[in-house]
N, C-alpha and C positions, 0 to 999 in steps of 0.2 A: 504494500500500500504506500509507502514512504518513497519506494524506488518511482510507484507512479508518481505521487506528485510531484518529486522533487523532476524528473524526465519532462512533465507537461510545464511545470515553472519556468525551467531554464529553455523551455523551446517558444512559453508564449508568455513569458512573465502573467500581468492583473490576469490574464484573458483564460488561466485556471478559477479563477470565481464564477466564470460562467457556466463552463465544465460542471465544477459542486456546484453551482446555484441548478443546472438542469437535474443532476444526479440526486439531488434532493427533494424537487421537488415531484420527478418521480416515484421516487421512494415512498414518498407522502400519499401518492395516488394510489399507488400500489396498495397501502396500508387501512386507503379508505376502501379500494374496494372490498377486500378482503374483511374489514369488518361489517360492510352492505351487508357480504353474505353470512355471515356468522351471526348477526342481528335475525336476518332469514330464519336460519338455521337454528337458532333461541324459541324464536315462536312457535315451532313445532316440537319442541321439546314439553316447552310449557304450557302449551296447548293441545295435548293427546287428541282431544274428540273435535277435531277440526273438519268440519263436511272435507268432501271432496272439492265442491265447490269453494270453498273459502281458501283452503291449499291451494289452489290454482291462482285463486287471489295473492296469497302471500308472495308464491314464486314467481306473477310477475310484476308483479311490483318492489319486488327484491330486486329481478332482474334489468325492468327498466331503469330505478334508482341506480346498479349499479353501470349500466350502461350510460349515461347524464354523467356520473363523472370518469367513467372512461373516455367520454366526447372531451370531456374540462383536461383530461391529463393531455391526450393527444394534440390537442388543438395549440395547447401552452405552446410542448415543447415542437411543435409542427411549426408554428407561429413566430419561435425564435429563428429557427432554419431561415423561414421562408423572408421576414424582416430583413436578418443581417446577409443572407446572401441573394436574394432575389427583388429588395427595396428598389434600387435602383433601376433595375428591370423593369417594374412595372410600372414607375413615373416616366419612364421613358415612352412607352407605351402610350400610358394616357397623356404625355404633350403631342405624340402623332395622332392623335382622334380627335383631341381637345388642343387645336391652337394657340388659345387664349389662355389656357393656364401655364402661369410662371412656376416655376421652380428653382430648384436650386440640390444639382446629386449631394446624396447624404454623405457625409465622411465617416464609412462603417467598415467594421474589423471583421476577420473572417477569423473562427478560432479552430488549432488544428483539430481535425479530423469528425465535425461537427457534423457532415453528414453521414460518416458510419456508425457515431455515436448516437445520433438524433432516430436512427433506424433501431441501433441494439434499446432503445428508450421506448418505443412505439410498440415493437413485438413482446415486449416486457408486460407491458400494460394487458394487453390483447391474449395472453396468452394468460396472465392471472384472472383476466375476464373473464376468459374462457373454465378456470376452473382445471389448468392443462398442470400447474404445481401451485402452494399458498404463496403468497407475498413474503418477501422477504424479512424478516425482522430488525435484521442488524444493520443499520447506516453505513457502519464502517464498509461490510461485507460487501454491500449494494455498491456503494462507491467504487470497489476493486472491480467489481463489474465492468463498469462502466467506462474505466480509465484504465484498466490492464495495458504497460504501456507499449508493452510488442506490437500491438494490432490498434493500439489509438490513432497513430499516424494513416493507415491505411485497410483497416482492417485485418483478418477477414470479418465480418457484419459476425457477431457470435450470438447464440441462444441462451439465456440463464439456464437451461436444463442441462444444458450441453454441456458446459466451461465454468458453471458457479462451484458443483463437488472437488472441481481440480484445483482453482483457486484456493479454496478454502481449508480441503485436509493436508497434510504432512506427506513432504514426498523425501523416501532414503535416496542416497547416493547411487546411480546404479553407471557402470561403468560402460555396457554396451548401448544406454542410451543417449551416454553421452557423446560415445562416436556416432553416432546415429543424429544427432542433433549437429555435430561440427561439420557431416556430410553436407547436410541439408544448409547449412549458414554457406559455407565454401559454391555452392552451388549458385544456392542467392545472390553472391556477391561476384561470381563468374559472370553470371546472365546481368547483371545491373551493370558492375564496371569495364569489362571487355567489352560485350556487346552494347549494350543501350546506351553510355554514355559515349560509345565510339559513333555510335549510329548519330546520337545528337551534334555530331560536329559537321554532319553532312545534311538532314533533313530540311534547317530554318535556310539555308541556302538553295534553297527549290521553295519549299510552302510558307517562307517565309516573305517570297518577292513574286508576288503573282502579276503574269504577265512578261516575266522575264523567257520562262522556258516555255516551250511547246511540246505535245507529244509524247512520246512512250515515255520519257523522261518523269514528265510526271506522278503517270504512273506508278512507275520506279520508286518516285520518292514516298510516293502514300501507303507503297510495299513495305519499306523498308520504316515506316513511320510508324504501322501496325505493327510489327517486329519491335520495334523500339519500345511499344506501350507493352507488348507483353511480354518483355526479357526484361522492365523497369518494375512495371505492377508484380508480374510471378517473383522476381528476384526476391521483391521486399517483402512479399507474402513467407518465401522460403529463407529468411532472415527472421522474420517474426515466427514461423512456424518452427525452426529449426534452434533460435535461441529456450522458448518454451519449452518445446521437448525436453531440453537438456536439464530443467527443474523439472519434469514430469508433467506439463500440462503438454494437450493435444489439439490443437485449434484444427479447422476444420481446411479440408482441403479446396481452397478456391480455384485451380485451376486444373485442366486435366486435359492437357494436349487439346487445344482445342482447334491448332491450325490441321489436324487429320478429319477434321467433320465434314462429313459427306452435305450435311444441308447446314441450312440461316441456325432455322431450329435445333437443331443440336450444336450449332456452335457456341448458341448461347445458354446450352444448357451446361456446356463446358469451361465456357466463360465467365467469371466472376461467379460462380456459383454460388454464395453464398447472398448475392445481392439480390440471384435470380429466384432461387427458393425461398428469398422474403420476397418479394414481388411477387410469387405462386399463391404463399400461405395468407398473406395476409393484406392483397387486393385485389388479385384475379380470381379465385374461390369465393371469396365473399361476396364478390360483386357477380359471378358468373351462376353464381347459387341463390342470389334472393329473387326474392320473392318480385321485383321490377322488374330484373332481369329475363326472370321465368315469365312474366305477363309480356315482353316485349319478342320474348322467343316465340311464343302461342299468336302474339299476330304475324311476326314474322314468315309463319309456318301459311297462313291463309293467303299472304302474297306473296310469296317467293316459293313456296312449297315446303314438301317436307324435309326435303336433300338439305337446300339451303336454308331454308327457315330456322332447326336447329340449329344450324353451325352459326347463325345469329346474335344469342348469350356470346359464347364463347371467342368471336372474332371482338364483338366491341369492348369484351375484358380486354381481350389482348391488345387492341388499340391502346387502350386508357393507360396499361401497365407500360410499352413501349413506347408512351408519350411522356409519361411519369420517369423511366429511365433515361432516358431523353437529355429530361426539364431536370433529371438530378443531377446528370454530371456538369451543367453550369447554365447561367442566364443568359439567353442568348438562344437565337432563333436556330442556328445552326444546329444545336444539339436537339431542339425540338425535330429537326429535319432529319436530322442523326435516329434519332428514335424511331420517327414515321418511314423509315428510310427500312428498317429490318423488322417491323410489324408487317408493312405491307409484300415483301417477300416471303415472309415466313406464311400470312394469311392467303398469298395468291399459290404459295407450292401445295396448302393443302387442298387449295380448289381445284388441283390441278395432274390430282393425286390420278386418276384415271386416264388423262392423258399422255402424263410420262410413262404408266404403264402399258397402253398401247404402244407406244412411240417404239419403247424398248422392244417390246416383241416383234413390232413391224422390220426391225433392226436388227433381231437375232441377237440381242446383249442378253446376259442373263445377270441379275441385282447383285448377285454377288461374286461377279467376274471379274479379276483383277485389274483389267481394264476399264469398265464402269467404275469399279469404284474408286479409283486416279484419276478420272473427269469429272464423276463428283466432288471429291476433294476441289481441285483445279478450279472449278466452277465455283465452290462456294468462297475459293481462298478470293478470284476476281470481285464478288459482289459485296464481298468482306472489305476489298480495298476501294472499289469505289464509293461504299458509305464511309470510309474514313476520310472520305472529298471532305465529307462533314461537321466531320468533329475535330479532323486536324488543321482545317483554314482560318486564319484569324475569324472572318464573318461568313455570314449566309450568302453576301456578294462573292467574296472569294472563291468559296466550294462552285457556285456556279459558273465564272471565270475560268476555274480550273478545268470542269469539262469542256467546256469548250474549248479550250487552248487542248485537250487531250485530244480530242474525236475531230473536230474542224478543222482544226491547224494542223495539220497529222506530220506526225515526224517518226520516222522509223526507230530503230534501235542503233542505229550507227554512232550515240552518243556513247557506247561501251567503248566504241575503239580511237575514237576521234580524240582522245583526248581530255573530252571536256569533266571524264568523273575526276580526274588530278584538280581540277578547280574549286570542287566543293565542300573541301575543306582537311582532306585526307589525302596525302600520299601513296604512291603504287605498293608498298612493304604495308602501308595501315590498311588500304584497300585489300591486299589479300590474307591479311593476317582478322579481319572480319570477316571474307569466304569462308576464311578455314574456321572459327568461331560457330557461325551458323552453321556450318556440316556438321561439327559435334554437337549443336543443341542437337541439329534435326533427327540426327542418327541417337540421342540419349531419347529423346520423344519417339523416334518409334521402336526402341527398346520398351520403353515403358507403354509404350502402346497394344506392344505384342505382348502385354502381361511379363516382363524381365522384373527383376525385383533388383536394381543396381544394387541399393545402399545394403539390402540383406546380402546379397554376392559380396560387396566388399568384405562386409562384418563380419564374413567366415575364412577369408583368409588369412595367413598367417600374420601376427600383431608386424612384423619386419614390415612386408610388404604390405601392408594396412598405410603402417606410418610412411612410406615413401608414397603413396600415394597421397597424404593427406599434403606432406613437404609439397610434393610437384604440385598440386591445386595452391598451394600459395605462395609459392612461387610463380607462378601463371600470373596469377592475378595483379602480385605486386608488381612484375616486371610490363606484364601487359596491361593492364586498368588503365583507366582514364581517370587521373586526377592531379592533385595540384595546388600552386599559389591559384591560378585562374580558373579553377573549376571547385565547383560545391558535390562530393560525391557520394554528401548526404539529403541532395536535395530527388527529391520523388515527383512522379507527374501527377501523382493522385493525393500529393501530403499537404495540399490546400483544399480537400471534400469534406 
């Protein structure tokens, strides 16, 4: 607990008061609702001969009461997010509809990692609501929650069910899990400092200057931009995942090869996983399951039929949810673009589930022919990097600049040889010492793909050649990494969410 705060202090000095001011007043929420239902829970005690009908009474009005302030806890800590990172956004907004109103942007602080936090805060609530475990009693306890500081910076989004028992009991020394944890850190910090910070030397010199280049070129860059997000995000996932271990706790695995996904939707079930299965649990279900939803599916069904009508509920959760992912990772129209951008792929491949399986037969492919499924890969890797037009261009103008400078302005692939990759900010020795980098992610990802179990392989061989492998991983790093007087090689793409 002391390790967290003092970690959150020196990274955001006052801007820990926010942190405990949220984690508190959760805590508070949590405690009322829990006593709603134990209130509930009293009157039947002390009321043995309660009709049936008056029971019915009790529990919903237990249960409305305790839903009123499950709205009060949500909304608070919703309300902080959406003020200190979204305020400016939406004054922006209302001077483009409304001329005449003046303003003036707020000068507001973003505090670290306030949207993994503000999520582990909301499922908390939801899940005591739900009656899924009781409210937590101990302030202190709830706070380690909440501020655990491996995963404050960037998560992974954790469950209190999940990660509160690890926190909290006593964990021995164990030796094999602490090679087991230095694997995993060495690995983190391979993929962050080799790769992705070498990658950021080359990327803002393409999507940085739109307009400059034309062509395959860019594409290239938005490649290698996706690359960059997921050898910086996974890296620090398996630095936080991998420090943990090594005291015994087990944070949850957010990423899982997600560049081998044959479709949208499984990449993103591969993808941040953990942000994805809050997005499942706790607004695509809920919203796909009430009772509006179900009345909007049954007229659905009267004009579009039954094929489509069902698929109805379930396409406009999934909108909502890939709008809300979107509008999470920042303010700004582009990430809402970003969102509708892999909702509407993912919605059009299921509609469309019948004609790729004719296609393929008319074809003679069979689904699971090595061949298909390297043009799935290939295909989803393509439409993976044209939504990153999105998310990786300064604005909504940009991303669309950018295609068009891609597809209009067509410029072949001769920019590999002409010269011009020595321009962008990497040398011929740095350029191929990042080939070689990415051929061992690729080849460690389809090891683990094909079910190989690396870190258990290591851990059985001899402690000699254990340690010369552990030496040559950091030696790697330190000789290769990218850092420095001029470089931050503790700064993260995600460690302002």
């Amino acid at each position: 607990m002391a390790a967290s705060m003092f970690f959150y202090q020196i990274n955001s000095g006052w801007l820990l008061t926010v942190l405990i001011g949220t984690s508190m007043f959760t805590y508070g929420i949590g405690i009322w609702i829990g006593k709603i239902y134990n209130q509930g829970k009293d009157l039947y005690i002390k009321n043995p001969d309660l009709s049936k009908d008056e029971k019915k009474i009790v529990k919903n009005n237990t249960k409305r009461n305790a839903k009123m302030v499950l709205i009060l806890g949500i909304s608070v800590d919703l309300g902080i997010l959406l003020y200190l990172k979204y305020a400016n956004f939406f004054l922006d907004n209302l001077h483009i509809f409304f001329r005449k109103v003046d303003y003036q942007k707020l000068n507001l602080f973003l505090p670290l990692g306030i949207s993994f936090y503000t999520l582990q805060a909301i499922g908390y609530l939801f899940d005591v609501f739900r009656k899924k475990y009781p409210a937590e009693r101990n302030p202190i306890r709830f706070l380690l929650f909440m501020s655990w500081f491996p995963q404050i910076i960037q998560g992974p989004i954790a469950r209190y069910d999940q990660i509160a028992d690890q926190l909290y009991k006593g964990h021995s020394f164990d030796f094999q899990r602490l090679g087991y944890g230095i694997q995993l850190m060495l690995w983190g910090w391979f993929k962050k400092l080799v790769i992705a910070d070498r990658i950021a030397l080359v990327v803002p010199n393409i999507i940085g200057k739109p307009g400059i280049h034309q062509g395959l070129i860019i594409f290239f860059a938005f490649a290698l931009y996706g690359i960059q997000v997921y050898t910086d995000f996974s890296g620090g996932m398996d630095i936080a995942r991998g420090f943990s271990q090594v005291i015994g706790i087990e944070l949850k695995l957010n990423f899982n090869q997600p560049y081998f996904s044959r479709s949208i939707e499984e990449f993103w079930r591969r993808w941040h996983i953990t942000l994805g299965s809050w997005m499942r649990d706790y607004v695509f279900y809920p919203l796909s399951l009430s009772k509006t939803f179900g009345n909007i599916g049954k007229k659905a069904r009267k004009i579009f039929g039954i094929n489509i009508g069902k698929k109805v509920p379930s396409f406009l959760s999934m909108f909502i949810v890939y709008f809300l992912v979107g509008f999470w990772h920042g303010s700004s129209y582009k990430y809402i673009a970003y969102g509708l951008w892999n909702s509407i792929f993912i919605m059009s491949s299921i509609m469309l589930t019948g004609v790729y399986e004719k296609t393929r037969n008319l074809l003679g492919f069979s689904q699971e022919s090595f061949t298909y499924r390297v043009f799935q890969i290939f295909r989803t890797f393509i439409i993976v990097t044209l939504g990153r037009y999105f998310s990786g261009a300064a604005t909504f103008k940009d991303a669309i600049r950018f295609y068009n400078n891609t597809f209009i302005n067509w410029q072949d692939l001769s920019f590999i040889l002409d010269g011009t990759l020595k321009n962008l900010g990497l040398d011929t020795a740095n350029w191929f010492l990042l080939a070689a980098a990415l051929l061992f992610l690729l080849l460690t990802d389809f090891l683990h793909e094909r079910g190989y179990h690396i870190r258990e392989s290591i851990s059985k061989q001899h402690i000699l050649f254990r340690w010369i492998i552990y030496a040559a991983a950091i030696l790697a790093i330190l000789i290769f990494g990218i850092y420095g007087p001029n470089y931050n090689a503790a700064a993260f793409i995600y460690a302002q969410f």
